[in-house]
Every structure is written in C-alpha cells, then in structure tokens.
Backbone as JSON, one array per atom type, in Angstrom:
{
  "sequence": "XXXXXXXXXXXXXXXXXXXXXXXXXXXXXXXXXXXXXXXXXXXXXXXXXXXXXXXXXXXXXXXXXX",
  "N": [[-12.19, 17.47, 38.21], [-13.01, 13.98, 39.72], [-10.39, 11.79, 41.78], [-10.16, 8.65, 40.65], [-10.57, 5.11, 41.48], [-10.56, 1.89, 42.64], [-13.23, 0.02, 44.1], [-12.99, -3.22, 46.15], [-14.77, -6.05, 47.16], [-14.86, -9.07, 49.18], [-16.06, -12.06, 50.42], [-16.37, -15.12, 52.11], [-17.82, -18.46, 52.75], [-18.41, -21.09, 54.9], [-20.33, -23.78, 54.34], [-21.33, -26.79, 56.68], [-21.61, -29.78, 55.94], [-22.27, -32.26, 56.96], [-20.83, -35.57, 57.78], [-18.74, -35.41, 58.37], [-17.85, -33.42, 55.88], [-17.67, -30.44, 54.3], [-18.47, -27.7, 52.54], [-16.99, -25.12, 50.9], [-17.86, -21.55, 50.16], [-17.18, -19.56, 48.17], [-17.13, -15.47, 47.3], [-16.52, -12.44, 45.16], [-16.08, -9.39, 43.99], [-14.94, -6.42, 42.57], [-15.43, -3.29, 41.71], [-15.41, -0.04, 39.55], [-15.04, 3.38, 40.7], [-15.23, 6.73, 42.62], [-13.07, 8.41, 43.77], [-14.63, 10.21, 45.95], [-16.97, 8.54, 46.43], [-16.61, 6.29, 47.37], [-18.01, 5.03, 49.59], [-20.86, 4.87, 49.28], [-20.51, 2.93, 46.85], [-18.77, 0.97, 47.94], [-20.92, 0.34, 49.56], [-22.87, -0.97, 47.31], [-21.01, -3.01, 46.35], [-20.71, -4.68, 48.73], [-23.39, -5.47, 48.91], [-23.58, -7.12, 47.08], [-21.87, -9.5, 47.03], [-23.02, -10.49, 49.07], [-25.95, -10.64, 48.34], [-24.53, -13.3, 46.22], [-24.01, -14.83, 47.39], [-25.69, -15.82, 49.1], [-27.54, -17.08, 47.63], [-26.2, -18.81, 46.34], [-25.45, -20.47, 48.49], [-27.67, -21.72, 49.16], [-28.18, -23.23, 47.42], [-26.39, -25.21, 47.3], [-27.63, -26.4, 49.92], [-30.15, -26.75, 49.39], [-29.3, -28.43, 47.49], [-28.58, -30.72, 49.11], [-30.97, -31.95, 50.53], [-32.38, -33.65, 48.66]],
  "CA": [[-12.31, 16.05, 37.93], [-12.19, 13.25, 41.0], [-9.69, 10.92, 41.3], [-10.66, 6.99, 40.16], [-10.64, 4.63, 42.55], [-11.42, 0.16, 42.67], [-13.45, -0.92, 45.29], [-13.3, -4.56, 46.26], [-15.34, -6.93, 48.55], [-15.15, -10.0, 49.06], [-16.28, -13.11, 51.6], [-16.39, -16.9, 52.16], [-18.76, -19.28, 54.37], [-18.22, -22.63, 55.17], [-20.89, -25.04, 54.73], [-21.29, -28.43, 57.0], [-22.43, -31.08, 54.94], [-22.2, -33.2, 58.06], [-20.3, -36.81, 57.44], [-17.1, -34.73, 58.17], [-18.16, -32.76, 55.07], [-17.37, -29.35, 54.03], [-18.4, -26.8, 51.17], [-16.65, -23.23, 51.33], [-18.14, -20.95, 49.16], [-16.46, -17.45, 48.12], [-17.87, -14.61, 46.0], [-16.04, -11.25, 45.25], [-16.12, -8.14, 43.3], [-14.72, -5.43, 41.93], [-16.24, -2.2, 40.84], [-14.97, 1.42, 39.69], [-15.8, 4.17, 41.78], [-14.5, 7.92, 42.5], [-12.51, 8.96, 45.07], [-16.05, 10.73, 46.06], [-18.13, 8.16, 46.62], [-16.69, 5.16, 47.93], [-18.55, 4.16, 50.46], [-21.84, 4.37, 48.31], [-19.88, 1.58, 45.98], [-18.62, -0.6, 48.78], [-22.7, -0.86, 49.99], [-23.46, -2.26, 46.72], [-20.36, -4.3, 46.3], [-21.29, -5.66, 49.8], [-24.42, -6.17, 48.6], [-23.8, -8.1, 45.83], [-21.3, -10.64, 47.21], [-23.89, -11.13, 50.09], [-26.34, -12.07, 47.93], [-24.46, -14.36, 45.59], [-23.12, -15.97, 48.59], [-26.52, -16.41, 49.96], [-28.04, -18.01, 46.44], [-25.5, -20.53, 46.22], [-25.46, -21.76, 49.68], [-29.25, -21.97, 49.65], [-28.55, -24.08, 46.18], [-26.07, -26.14, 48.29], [-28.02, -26.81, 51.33], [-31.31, -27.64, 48.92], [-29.04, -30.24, 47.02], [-28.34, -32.01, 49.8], [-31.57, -32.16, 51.17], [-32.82, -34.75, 47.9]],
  "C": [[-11.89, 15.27, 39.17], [-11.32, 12.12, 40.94], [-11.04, 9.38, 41.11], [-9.91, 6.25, 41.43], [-11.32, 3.26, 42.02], [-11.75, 0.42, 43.97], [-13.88, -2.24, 45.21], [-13.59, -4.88, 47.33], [-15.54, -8.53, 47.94], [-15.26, -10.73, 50.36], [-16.16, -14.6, 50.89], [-17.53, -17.15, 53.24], [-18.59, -20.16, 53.77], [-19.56, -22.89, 55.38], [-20.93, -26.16, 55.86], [-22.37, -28.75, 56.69], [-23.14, -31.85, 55.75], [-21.5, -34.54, 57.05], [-19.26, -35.97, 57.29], [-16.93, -33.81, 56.78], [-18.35, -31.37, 54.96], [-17.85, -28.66, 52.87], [-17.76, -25.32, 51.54], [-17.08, -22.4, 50.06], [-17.31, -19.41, 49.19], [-17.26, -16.74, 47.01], [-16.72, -13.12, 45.9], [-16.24, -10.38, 44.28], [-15.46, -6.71, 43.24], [-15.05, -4.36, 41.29], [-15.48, -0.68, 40.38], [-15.53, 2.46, 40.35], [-14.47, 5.52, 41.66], [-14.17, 8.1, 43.66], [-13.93, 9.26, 46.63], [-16.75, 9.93, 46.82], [-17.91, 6.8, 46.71], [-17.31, 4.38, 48.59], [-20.13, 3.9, 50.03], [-21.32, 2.6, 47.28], [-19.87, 0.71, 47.04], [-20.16, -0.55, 49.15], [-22.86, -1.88, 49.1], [-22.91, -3.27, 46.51], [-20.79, -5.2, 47.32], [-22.58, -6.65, 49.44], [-24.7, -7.11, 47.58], [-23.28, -9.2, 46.52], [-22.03, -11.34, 48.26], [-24.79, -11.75, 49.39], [-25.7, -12.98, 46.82], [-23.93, -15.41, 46.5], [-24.3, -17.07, 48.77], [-27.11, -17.15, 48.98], [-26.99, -18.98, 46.38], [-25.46, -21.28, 46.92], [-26.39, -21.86, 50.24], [-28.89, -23.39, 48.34], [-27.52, -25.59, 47.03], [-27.13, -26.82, 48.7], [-29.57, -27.63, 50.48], [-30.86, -29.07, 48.24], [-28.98, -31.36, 47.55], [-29.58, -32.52, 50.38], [-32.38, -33.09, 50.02], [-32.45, -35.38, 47.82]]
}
C-alpha cells in the first residue's frame, strides 16, 4: 500500500485597471494523491489553477472593456 499524500498549488496575478486601479486575482487547490505519483497530480493541479486564473481575468479585462 503507498503512502497518501495532499498536493497543493496555488497562484495570483495582478490586474491594471489603469486609473491607479488594481484587481489581484488568486485561485488554488488541493487534491489527494500517493506518495507515487505526485508529480502527475501537481500537472493537473497546475493546470487547473492556470486555467481558472486565466477565465476570470479574461472576465475582468472583458468587463472593463463595456
């Protein structure tokens, strides 16, 4: 039996709004995983928090642009 194991990833990006304006977005995650086969897990964690990063600060950047 292998041991158990969390892997977590997480990021941020800063926005400019412009007009001295800021958004910071963060995303993170948490998944279970086996000793084994960590670095399979962290890809997809990576891959997740990349894209929810990148869908929100597309939903940003379109709000401001109406």
């Amino acid at each position: 039996m292998s041991d158990t194991a969390k892997v977590k990833a997480h990021a941020s990006i800063t926005i400019n709004l412009g007009n001295y304006e800021s958004a910071r977005i963060e995303a993170g995650i948490e998944l279970p995983s086996s000793v084994d086969n960590t670095q399979e897990v962290f890809k997809k964690a990576w891959a997740e928090v990349e894209r929810e990063l990148t869908i929100k600060a597309s939903e940003i950047r379109n709000r401001d642009k109406k």
